[in-house]
C-alpha atoms as a printed R data frame, in Angstrom:
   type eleno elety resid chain resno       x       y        z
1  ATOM     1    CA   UNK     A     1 172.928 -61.288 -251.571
2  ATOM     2    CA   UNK     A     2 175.658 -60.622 -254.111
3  ATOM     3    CA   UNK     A     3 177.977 -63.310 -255.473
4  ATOM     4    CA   UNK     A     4 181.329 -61.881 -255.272
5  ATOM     5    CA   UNK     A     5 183.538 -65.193 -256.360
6  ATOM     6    CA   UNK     A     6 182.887 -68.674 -257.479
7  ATOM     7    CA   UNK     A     7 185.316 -71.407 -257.289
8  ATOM     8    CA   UNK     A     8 183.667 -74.927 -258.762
9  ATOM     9    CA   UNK     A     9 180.261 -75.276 -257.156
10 ATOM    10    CA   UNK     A    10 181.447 -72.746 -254.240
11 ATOM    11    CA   UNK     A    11 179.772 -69.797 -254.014
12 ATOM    12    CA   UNK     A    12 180.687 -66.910 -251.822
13 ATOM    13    CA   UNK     A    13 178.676 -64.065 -250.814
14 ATOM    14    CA   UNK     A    14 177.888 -61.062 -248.749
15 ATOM    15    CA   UNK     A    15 175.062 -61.686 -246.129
16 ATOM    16    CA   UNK     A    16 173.328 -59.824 -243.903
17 ATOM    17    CA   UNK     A    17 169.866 -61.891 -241.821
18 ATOM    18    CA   UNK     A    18 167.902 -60.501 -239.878
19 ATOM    19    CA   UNK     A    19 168.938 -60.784 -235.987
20 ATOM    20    CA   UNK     A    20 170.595 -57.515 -236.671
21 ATOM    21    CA   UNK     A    21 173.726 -59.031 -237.575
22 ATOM    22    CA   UNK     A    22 176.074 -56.982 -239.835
23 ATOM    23    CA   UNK     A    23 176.836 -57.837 -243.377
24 ATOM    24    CA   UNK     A    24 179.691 -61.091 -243.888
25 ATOM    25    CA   UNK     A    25 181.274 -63.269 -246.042
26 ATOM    26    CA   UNK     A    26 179.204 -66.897 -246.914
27 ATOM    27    CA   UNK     A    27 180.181 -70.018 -248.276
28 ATOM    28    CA   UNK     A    28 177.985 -72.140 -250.164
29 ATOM    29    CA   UNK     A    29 177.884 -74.904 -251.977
30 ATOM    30    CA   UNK     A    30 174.560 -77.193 -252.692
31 ATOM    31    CA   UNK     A    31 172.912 -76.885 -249.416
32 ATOM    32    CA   UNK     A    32 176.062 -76.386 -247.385
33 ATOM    33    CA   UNK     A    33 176.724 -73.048 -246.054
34 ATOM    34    CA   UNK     A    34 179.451 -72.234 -243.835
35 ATOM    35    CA   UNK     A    35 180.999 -68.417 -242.671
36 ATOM    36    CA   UNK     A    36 184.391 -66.985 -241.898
37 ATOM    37    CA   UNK     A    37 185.739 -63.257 -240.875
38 ATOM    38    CA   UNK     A    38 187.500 -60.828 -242.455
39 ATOM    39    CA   UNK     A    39 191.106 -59.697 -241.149
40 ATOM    40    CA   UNK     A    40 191.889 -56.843 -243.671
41 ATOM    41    CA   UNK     A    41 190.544 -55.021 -246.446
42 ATOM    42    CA   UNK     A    42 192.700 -53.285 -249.612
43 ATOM    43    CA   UNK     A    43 190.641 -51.364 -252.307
44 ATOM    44    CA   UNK     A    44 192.411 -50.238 -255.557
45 ATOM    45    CA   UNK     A    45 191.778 -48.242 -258.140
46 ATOM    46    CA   UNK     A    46 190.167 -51.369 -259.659
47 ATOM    47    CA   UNK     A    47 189.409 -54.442 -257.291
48 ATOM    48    CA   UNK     A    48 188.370 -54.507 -253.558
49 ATOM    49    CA   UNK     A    49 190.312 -57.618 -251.797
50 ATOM    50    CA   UNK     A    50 189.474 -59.425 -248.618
51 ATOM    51    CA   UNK     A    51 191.901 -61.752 -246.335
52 ATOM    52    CA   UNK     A    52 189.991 -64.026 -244.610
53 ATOM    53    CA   UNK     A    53 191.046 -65.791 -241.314
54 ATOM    54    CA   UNK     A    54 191.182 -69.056 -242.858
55 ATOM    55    CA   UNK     A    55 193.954 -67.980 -245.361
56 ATOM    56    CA   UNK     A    56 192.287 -67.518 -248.248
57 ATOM    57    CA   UNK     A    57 191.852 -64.174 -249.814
58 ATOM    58    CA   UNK     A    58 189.008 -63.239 -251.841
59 ATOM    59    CA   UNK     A    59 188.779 -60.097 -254.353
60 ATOM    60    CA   UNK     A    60 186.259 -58.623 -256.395
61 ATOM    61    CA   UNK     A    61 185.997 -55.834 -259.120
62 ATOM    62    CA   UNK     A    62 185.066 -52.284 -258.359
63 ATOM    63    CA   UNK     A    63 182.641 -52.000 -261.553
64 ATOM    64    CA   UNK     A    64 180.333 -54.012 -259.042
65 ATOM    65    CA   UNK     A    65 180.222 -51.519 -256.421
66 ATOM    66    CA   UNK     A    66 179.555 -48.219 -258.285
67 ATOM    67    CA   UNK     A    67 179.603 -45.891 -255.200
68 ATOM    68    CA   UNK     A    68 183.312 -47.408 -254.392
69 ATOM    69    CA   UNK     A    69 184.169 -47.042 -258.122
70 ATOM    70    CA   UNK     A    70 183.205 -43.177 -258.154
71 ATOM    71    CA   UNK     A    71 184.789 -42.534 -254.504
72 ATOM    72    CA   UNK     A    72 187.878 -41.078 -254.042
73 ATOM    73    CA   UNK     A    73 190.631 -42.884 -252.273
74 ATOM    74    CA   UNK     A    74 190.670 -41.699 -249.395
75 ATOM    75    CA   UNK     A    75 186.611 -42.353 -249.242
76 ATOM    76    CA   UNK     A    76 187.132 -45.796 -250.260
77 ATOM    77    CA   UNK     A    77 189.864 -46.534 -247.511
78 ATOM    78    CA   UNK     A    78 187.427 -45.317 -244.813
79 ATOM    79    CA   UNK     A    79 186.035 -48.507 -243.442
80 ATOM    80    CA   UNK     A    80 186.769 -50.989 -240.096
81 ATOM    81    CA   UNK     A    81 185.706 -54.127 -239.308
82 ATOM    82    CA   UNK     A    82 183.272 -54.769 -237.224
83 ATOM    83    CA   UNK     A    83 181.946 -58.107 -235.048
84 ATOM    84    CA   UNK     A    84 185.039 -59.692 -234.837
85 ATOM    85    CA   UNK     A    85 185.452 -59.825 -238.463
86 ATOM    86    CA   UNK     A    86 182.212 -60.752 -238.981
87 ATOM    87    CA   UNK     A    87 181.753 -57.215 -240.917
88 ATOM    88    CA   UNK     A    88 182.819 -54.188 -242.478
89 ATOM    89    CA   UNK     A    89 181.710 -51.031 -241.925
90 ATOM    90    CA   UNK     A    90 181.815 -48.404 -244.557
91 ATOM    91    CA   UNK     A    91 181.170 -44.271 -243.043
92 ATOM    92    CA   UNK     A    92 181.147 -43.047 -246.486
93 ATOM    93    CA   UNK     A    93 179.771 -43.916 -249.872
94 ATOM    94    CA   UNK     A    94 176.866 -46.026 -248.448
């Protein structure tokens, strides 16, 4: 799955397995893995950012997600989150 920040030898991702679980945020680091959820999503003209229950916030750039980069705005604000956080669910530009 894609890395979408690195802090030191922290690694978080996007992961999806497969007990039809939706897509979420991963930590990693060596063989440590740990998840949180998301609470709210912002997308720019340049960046998409992600608060996180825990506090933190996490952001990445557009140019990594082409179909979001393209989209209009009001196609890139249509999403919710789904499984408690766990995921978020995009209706366009998938």
């Amino acid at each position: 799955m894609p890395t979408i920040l690195r802090i030191g030898s922290y690694r978080f991702f996007f992961y999806a397995g497969d007990r039809d679980e939706p897509p979420h945020i991963h930590a990693e680091r060596d063989d440590n893995k740990a998840s949180c959820r998301a609470q709210n999503i912002v997308v720019t003209d340049d960046s998409i950012t992600v608060d996180l229950t825990d506090g933190r916030t996490i952001s990445a750039p557009l140019a990594w997600y082409p179909r979001l980069l393209h989209g209009k705005p009001e196609e890139r604000n249509n999403w919710r989150l789904i499984g408690k956080g766990e995921g978020i669910l995009r209706t366009v530009l998938i």
